[in-house]
N, CA, C and O atoms as CSV, one atom per row, in Angstrom:
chain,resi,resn,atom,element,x,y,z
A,1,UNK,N,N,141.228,152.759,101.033
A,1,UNK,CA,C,141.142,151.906,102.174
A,1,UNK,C,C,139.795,151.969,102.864
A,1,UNK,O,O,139.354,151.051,103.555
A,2,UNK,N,N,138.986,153.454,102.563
A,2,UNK,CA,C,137.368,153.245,103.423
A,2,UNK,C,C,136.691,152.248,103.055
A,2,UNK,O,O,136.170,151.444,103.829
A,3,UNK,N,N,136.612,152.191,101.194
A,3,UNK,CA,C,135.605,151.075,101.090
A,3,UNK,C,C,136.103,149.606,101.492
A,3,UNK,O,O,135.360,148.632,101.611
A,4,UNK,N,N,137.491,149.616,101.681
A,4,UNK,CA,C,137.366,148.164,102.097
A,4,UNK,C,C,137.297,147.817,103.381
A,4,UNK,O,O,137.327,146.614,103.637
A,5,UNK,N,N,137.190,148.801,104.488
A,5,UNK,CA,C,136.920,148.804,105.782
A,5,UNK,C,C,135.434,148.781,105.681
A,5,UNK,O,O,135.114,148.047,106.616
A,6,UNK,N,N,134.636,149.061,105.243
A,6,UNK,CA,C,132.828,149.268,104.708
A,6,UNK,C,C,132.505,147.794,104.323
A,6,UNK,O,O,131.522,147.229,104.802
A,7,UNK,N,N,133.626,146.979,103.162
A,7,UNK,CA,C,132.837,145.978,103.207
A,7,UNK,C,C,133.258,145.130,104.393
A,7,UNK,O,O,132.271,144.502,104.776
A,8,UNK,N,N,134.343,144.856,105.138
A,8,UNK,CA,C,134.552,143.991,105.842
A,8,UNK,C,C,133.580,144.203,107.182
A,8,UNK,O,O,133.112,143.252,107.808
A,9,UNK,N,N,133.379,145.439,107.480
A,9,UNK,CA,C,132.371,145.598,108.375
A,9,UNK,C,C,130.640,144.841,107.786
A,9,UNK,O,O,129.824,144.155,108.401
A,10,UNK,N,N,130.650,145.341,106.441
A,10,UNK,CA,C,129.298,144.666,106.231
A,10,UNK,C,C,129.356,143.084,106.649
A,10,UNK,O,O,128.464,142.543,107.303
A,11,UNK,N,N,130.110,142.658,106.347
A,11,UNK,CA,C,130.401,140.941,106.064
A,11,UNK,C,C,130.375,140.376,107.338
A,11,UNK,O,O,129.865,139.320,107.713
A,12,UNK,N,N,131.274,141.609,108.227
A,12,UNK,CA,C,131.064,140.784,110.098
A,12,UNK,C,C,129.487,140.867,109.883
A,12,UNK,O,O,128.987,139.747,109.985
A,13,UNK,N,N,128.445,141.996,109.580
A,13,UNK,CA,C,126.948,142.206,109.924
A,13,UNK,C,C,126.647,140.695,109.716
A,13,UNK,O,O,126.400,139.818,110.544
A,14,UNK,N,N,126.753,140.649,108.183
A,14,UNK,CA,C,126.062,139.378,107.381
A,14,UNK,C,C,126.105,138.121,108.774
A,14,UNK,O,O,125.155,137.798,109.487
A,15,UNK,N,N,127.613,137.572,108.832
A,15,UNK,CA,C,128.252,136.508,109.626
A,15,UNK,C,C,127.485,136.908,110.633
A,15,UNK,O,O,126.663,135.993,110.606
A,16,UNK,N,N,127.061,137.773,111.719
A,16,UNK,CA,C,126.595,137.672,112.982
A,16,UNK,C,C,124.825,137.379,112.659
A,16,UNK,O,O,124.196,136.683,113.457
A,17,UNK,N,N,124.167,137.952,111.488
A,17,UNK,CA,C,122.854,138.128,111.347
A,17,UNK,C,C,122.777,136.425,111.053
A,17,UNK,O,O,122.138,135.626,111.737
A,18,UNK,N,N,123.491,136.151,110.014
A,18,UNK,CA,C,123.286,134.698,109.531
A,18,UNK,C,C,123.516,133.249,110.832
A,18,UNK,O,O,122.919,132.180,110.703
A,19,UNK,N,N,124.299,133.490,111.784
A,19,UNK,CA,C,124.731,132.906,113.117
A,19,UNK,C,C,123.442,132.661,113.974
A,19,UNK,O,O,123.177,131.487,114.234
A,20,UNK,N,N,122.480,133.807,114.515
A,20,UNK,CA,C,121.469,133.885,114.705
A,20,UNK,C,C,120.551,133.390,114.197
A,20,UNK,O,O,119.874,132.763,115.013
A,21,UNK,N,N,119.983,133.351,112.670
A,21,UNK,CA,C,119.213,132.510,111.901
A,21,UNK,C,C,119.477,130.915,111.864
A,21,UNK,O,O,118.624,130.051,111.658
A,22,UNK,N,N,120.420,130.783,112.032
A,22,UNK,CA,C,121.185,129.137,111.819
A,22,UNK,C,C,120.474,128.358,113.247
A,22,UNK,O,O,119.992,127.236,113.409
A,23,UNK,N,N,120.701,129.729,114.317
A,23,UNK,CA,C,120.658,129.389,115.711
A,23,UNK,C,C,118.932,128.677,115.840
A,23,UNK,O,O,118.632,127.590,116.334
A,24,UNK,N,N,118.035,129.679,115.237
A,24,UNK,CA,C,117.029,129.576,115.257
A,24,UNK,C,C,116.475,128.440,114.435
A,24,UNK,O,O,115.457,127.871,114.830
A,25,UNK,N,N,117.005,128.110,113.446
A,25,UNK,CA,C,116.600,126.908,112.330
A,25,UNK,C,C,116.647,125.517,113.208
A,25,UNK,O,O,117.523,125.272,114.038
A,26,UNK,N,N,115.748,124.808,112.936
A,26,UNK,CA,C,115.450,123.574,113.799
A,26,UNK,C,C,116.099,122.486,112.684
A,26,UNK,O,O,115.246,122.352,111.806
A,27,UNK,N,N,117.348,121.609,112.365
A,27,UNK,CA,C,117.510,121.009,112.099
A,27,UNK,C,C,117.711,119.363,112.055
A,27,UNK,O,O,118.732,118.676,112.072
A,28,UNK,N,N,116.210,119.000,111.988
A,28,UNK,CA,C,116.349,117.654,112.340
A,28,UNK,C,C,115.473,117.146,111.045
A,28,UNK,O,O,114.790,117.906,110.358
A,29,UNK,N,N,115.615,115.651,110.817
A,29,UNK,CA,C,115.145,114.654,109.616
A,29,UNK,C,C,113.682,114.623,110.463
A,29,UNK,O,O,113.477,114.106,111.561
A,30,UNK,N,N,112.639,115.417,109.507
A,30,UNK,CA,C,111.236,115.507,109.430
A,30,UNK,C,C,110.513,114.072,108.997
A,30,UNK,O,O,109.303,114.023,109.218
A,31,UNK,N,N,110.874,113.388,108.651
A,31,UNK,CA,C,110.556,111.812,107.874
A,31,UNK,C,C,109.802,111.462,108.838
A,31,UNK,O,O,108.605,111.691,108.669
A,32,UNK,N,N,110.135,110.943,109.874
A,32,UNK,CA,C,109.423,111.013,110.832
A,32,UNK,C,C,107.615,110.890,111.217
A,32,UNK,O,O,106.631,110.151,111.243
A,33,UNK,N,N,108.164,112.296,111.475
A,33,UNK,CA,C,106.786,113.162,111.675
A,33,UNK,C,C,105.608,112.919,110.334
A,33,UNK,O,O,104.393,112.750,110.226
A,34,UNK,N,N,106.948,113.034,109.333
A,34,UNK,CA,C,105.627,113.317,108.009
A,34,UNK,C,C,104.498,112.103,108.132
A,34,UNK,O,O,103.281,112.189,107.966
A,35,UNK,N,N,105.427,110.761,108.531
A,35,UNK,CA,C,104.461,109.936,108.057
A,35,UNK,C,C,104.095,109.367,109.030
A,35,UNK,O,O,103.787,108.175,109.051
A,36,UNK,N,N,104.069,110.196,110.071
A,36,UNK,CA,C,102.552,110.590,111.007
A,36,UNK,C,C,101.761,111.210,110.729
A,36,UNK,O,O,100.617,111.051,111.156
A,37,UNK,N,N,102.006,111.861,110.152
A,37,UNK,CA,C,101.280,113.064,109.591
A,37,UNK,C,C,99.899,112.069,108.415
A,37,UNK,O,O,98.681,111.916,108.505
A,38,UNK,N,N,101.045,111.573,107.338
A,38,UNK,CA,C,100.351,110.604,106.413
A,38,UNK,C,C,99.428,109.909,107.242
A,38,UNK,O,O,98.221,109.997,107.014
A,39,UNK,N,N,99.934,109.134,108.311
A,39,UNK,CA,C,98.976,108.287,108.991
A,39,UNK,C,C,97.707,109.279,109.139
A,39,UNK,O,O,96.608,109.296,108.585
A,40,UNK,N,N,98.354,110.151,110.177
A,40,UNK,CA,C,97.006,110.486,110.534
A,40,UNK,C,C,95.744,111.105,109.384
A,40,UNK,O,O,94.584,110.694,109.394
A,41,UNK,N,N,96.316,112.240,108.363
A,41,UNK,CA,C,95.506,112.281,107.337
A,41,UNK,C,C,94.701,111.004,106.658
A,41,UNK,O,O,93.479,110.993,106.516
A,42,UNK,N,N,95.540,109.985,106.282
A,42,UNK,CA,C,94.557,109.122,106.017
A,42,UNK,C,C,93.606,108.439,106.981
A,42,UNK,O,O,92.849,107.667,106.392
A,43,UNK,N,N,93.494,108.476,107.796
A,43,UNK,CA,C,92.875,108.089,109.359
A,43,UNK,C,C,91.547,109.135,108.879
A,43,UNK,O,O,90.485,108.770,108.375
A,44,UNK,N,N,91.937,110.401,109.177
A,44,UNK,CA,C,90.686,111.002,108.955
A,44,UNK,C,C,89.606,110.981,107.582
A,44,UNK,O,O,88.403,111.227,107.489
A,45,UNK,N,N,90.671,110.556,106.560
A,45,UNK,CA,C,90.077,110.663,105.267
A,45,UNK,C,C,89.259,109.534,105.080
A,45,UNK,O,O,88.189,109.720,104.500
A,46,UNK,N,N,89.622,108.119,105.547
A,46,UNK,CA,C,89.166,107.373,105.947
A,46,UNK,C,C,88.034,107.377,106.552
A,46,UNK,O,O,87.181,106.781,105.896
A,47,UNK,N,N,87.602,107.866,107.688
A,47,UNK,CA,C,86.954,108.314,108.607
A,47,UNK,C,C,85.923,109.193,108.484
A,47,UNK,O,O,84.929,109.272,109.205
A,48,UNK,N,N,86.155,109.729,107.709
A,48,UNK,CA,C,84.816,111.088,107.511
A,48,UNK,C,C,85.001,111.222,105.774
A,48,UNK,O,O,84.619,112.343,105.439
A,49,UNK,N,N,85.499,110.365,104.520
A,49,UNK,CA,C,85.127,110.742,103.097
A,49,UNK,C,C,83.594,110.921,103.041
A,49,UNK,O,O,83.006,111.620,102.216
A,50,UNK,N,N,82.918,110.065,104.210
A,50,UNK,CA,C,81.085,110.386,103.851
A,50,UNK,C,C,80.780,111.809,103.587
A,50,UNK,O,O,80.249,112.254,102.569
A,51,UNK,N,N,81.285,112.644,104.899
A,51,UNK,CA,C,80.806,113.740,105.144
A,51,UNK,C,C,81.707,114.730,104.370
A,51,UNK,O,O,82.826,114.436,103.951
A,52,UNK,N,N,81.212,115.724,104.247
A,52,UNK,CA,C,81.729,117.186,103.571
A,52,UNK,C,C,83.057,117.409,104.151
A,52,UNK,O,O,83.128,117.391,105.380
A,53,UNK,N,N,83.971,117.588,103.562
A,53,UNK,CA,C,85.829,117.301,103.425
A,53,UNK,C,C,86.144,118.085,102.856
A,53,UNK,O,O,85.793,118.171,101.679
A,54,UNK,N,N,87.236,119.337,103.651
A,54,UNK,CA,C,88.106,120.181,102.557
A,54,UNK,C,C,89.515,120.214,103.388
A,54,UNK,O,O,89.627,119.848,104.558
A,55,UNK,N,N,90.288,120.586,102.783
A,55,UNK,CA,C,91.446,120.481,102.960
A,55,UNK,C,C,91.472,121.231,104.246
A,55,UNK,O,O,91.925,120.618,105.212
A,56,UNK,N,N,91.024,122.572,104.439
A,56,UNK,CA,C,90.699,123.402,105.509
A,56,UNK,C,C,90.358,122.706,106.960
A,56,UNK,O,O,90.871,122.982,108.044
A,57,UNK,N,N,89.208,121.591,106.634
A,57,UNK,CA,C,89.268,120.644,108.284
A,57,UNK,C,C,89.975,119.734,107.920
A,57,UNK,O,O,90.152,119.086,108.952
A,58,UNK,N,N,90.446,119.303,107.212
A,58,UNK,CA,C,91.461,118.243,107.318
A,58,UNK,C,C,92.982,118.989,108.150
A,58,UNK,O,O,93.550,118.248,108.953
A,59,UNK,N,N,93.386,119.959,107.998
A,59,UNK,CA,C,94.115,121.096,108.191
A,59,UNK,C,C,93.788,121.398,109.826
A,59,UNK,O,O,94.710,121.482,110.636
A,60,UNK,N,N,92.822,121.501,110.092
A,60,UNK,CA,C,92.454,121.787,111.328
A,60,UNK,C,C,92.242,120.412,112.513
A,60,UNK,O,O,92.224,120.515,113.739
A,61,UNK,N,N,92.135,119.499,111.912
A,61,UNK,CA,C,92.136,118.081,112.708
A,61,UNK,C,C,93.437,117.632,112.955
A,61,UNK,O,O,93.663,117.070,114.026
A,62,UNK,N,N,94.465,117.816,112.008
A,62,UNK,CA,C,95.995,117.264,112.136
A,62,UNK,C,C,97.038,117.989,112.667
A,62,UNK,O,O,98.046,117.664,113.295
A,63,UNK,N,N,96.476,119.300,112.190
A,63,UNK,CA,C,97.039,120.443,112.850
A,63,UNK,C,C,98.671,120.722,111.744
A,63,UNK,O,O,99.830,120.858,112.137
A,64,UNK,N,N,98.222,120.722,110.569
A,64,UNK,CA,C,99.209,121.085,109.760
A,64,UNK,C,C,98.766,121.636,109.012
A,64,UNK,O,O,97.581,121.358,108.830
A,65,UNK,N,N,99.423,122.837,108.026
A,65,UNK,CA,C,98.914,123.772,106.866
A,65,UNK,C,C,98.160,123.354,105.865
A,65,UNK,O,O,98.641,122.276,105.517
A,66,UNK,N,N,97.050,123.665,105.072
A,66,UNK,CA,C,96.431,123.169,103.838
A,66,UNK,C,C,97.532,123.207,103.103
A,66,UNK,O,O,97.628,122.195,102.407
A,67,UNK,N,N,98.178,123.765,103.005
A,67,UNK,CA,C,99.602,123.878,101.803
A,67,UNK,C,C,100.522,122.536,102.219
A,67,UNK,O,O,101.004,122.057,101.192
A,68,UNK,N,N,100.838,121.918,103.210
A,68,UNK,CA,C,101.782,120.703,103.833
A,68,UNK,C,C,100.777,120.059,103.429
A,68,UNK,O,O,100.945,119.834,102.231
A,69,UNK,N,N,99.753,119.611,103.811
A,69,UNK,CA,C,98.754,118.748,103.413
A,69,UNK,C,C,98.798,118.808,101.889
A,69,UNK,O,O,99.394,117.869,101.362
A,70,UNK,N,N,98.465,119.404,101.369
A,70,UNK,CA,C,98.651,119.157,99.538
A,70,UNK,C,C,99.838,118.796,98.835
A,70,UNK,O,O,99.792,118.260,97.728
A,71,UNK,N,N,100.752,119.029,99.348
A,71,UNK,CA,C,102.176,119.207,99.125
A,71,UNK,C,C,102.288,117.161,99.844
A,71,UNK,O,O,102.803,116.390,99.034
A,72,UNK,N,N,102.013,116.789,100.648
A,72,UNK,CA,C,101.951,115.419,101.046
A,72,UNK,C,C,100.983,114.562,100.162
A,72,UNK,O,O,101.406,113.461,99.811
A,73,UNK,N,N,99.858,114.906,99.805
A,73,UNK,CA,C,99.133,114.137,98.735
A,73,UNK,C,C,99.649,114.182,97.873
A,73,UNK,O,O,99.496,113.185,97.167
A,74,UNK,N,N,100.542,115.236,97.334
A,74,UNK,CA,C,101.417,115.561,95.789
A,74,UNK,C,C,102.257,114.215,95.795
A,74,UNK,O,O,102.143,113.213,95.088
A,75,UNK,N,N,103.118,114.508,96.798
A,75,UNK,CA,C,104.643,114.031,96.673
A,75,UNK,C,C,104.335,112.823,97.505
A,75,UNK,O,O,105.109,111.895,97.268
A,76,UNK,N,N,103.293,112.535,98.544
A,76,UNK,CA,C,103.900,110.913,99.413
A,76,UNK,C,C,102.804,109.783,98.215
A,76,UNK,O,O,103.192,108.858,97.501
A,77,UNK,N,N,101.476,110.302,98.386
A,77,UNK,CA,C,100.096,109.631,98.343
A,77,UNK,C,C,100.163,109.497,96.452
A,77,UNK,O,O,99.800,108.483,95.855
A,78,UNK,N,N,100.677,110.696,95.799
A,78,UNK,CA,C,100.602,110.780,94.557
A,78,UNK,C,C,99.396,111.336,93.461
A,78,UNK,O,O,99.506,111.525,92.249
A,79,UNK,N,N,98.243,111.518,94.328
A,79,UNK,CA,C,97.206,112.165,93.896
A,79,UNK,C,C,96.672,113.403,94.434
A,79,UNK,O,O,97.174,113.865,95.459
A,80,UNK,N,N,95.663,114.018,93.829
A,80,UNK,CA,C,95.475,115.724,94.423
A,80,UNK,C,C,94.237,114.723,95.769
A,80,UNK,O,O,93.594,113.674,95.754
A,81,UNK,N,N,94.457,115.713,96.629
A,81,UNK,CA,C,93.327,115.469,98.154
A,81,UNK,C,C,92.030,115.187,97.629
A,81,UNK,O,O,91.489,114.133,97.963
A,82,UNK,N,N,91.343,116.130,96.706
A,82,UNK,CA,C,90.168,115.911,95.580
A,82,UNK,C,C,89.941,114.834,95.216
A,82,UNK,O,O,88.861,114.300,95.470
A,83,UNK,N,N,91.133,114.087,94.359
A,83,UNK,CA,C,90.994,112.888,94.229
A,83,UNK,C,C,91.221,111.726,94.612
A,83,UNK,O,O,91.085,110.709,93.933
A,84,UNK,N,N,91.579,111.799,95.710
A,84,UNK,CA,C,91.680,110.902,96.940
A,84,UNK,C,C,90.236,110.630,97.870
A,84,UNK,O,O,89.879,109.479,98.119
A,85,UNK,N,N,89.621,111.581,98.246
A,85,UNK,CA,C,88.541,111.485,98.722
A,85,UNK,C,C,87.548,111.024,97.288
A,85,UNK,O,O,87.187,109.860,97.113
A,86,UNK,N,N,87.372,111.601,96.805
A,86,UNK,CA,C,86.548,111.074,95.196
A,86,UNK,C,C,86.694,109.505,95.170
A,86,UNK,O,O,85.756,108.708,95.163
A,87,UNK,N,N,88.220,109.166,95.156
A,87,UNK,CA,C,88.377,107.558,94.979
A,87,UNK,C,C,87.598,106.790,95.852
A,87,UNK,O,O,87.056,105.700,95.667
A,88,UNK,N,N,87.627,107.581,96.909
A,88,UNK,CA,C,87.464,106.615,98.512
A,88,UNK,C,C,85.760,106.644,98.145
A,88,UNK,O,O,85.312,105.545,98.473
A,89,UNK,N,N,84.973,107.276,97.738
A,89,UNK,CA,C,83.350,107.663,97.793
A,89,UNK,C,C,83.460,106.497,96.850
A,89,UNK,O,O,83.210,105.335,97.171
A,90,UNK,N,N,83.919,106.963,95.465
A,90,UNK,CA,C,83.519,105.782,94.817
A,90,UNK,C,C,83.532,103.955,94.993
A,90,UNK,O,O,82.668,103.079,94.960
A,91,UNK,N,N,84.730,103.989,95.150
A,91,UNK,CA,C,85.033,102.309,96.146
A,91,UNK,C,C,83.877,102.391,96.961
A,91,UNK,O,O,83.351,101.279,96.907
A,92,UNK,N,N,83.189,103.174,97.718
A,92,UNK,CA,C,82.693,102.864,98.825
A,92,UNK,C,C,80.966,102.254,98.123
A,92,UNK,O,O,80.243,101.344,98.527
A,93,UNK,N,N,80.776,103.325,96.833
A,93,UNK,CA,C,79.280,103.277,96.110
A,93,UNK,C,C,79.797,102.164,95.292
A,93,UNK,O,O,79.178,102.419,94.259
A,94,UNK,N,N,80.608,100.931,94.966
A,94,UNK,CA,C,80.977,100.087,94.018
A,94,UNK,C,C,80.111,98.697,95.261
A,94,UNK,O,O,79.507,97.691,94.889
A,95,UNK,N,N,80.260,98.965,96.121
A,95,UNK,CA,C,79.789,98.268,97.563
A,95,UNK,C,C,78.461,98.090,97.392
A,95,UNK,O,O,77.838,97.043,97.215
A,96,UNK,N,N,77.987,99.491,97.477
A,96,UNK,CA,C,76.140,99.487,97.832
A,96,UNK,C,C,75.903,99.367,96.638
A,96,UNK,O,O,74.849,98.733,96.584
A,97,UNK,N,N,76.394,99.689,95.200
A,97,UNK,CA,C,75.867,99.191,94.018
A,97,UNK,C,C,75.619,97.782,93.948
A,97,UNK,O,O,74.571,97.454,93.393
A,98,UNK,N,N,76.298,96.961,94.356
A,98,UNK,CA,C,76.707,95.765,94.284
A,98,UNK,C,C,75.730,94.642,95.185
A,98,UNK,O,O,75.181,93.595,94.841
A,99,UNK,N,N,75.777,95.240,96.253
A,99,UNK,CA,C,74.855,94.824,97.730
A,99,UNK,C,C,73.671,95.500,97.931
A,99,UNK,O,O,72.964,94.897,98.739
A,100,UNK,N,N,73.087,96.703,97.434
A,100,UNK,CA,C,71.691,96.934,97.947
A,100,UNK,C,C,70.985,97.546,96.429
A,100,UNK,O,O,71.537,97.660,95.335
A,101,UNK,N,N,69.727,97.842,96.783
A,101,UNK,CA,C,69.147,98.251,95.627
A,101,UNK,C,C,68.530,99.480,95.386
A,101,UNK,O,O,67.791,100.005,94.553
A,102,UNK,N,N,69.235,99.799,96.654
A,102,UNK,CA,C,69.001,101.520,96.441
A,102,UNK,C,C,69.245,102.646,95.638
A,102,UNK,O,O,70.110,102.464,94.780
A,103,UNK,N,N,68.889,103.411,95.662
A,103,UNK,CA,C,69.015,104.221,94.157
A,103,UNK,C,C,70.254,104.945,94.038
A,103,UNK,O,O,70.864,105.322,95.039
A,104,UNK,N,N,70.636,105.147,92.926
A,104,UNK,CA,C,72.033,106.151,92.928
A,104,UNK,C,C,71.933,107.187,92.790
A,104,UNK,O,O,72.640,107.725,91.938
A,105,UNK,N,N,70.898,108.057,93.654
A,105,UNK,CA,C,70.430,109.339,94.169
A,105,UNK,C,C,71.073,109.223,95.391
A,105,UNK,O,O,72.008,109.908,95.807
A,106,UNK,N,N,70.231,107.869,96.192
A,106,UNK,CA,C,70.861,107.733,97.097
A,106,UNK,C,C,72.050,107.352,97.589
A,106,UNK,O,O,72.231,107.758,98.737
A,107,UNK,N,N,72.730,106.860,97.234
A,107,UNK,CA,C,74.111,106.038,97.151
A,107,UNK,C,C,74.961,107.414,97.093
A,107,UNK,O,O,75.632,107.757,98.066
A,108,UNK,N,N,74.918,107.972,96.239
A,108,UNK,CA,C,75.852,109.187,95.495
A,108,UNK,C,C,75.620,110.142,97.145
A,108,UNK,O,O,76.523,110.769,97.697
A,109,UNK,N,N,74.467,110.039,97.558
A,109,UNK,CA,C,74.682,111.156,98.938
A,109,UNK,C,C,74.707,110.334,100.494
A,109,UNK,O,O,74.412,110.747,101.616
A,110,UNK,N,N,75.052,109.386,100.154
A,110,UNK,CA,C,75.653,108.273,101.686
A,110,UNK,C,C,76.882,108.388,101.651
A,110,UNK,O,O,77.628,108.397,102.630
A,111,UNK,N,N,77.329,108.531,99.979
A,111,UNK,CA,C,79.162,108.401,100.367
A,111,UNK,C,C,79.617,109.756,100.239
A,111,UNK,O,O,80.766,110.195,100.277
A,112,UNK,N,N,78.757,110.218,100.114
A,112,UNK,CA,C,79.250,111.974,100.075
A,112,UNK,C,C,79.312,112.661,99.723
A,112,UNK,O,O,79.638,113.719,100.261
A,113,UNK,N,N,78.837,112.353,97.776
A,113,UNK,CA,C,78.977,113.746,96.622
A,113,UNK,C,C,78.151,114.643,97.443
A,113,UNK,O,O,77.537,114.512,98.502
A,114,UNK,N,N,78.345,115.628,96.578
A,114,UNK,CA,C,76.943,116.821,96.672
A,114,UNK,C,C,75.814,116.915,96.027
A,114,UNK,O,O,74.679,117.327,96.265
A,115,UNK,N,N,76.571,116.278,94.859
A,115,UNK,CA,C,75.124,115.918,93.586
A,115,UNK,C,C,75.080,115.034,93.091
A,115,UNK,O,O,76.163,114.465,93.225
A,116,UNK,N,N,74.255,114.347,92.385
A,116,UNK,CA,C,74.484,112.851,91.549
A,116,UNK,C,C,75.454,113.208,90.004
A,116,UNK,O,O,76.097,112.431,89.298
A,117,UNK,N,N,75.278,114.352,89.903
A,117,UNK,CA,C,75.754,114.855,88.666
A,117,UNK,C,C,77.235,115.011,89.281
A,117,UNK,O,O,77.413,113.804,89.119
A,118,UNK,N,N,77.861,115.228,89.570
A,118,UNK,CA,C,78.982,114.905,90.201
A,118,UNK,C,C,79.273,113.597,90.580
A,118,UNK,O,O,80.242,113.155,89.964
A,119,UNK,N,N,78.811,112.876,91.320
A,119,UNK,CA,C,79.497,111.746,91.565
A,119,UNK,C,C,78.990,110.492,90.169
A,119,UNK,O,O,79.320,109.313,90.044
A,120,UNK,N,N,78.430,111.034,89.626
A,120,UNK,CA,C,78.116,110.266,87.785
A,120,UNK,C,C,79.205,110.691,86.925
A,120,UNK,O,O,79.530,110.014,85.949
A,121,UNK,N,N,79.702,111.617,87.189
A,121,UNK,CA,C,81.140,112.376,86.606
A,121,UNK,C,C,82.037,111.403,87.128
A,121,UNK,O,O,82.235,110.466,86.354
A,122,UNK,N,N,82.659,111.351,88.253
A,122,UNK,CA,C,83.479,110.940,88.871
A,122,UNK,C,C,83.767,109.310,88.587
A,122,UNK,O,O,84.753,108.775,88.079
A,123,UNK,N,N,82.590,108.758,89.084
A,123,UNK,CA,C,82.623,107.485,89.018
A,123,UNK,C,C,82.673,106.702,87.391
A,123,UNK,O,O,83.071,105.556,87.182
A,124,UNK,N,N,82.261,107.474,86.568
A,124,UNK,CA,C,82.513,107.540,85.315
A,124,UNK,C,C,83.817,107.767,84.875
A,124,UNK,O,O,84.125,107.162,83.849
A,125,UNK,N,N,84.756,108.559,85.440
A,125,UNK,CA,C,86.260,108.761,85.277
A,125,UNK,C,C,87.117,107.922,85.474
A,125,UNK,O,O,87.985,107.752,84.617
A,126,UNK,N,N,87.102,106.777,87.276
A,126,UNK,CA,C,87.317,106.412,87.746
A,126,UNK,C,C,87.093,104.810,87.484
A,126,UNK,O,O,87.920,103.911,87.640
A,127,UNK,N,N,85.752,104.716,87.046
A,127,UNK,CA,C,85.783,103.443,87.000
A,127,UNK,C,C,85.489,102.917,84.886
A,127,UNK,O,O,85.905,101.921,84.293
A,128,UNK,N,N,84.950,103.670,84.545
A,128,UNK,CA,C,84.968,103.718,83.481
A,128,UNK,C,C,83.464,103.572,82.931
A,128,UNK,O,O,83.107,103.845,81.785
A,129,UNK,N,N,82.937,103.257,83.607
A,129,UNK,CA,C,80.930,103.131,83.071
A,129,UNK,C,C,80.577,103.990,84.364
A,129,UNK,O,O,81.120,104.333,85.414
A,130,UNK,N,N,79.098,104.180,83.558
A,130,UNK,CA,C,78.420,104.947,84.901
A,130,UNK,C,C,78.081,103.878,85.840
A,130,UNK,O,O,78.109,102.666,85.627
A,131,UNK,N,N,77.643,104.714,87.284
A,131,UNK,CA,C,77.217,103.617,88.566
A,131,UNK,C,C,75.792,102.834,87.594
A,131,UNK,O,O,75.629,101.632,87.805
A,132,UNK,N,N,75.130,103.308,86.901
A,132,UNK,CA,C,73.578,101.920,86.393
A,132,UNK,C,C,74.635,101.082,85.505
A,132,UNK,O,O,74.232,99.956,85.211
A,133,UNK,N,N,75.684,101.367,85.114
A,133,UNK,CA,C,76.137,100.536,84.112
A,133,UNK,C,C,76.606,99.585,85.003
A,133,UNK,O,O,75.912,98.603,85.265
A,134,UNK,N,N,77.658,99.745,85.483
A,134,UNK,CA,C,78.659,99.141,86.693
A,134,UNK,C,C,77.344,98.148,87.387
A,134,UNK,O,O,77.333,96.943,87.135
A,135,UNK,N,N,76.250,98.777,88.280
A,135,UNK,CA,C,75.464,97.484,88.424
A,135,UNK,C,C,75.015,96.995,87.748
A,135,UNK,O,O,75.010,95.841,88.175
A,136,UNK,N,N,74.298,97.021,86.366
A,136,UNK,CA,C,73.792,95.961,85.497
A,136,UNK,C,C,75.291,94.779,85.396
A,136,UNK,O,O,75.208,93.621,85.803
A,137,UNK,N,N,76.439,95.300,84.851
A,137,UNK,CA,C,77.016,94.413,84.747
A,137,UNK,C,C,77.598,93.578,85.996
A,137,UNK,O,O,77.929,92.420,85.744
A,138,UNK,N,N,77.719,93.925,86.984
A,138,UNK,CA,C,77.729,93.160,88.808
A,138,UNK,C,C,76.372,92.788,88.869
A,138,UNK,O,O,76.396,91.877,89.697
A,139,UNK,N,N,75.225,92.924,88.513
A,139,UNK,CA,C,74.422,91.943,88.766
A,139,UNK,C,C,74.244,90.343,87.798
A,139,UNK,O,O,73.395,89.475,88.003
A,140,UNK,N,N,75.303,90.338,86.767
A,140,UNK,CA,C,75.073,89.195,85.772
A,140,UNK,C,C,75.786,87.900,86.121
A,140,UNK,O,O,75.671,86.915,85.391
């Protein structure tokens, strides 16, 4: 009869510890929020793809975790944050390729790479020719 007085005592523990946790759990439909959240991330991404972007100030402007933030590009947006900002630079150099005749030294560091060798990568992935290719053929 002890051990079964031992477990029923454990089980009240469990039931009172678990009562408390339940108490504390905030249960409401987050949907909401998230896609405020979405809004606002893309607001900023929008807003600053020129300048130097990591998940870290993006994180610090919205005021949600780098981990929620990635976890929302995963699952709402469908692409990694990386390549979301990448997309947005490139669209943006498909513009000044198109409209000015500035060099794609320059172009590649208005929309924001770090290097031309990088954003010649990218835009090569993305669009499928390099940026001199892409304008020879937009200028014909």
């Amino acid at each position: 009869g002890e051990s079964k007085f031992k477990t029923e005592i454990a089980k009240g523990y469990l039931q009172v510890i678990l009562s408390e946790i339940l108490e504390k759990l905030n249960m409401i439909n987050h949907e909401p929020t998230d896609m405020n959240i979405v809004e606002r991330i893309l607001e900023y991404c929008d807003n600053e793809y020129m300048n130097p972007i990591s998940l870290e100030t993006l994180s610090k402007k919205v005021g949600a975790s780098k981990y929620y933030i990635s976890r929302i590009f995963s699952t709402k947006i469908k692409m990694s944050f990386n390549d979301y900002i990448n997309t947005l630079r490139v669209n943006a150099s498909k513009r000044f390729l198109k409209h000015t005749k500035d060099s794609i030294e320059i172009i590649s560091a208005e929309v924001g790479f770090s290097t031309v060798r990088s954003y010649n990568r990218e835009f090569k992935r993305l669009v499928g020719v390099s940026p001199s290719q892409y304008r020879k053929n937009k200028a014909k």
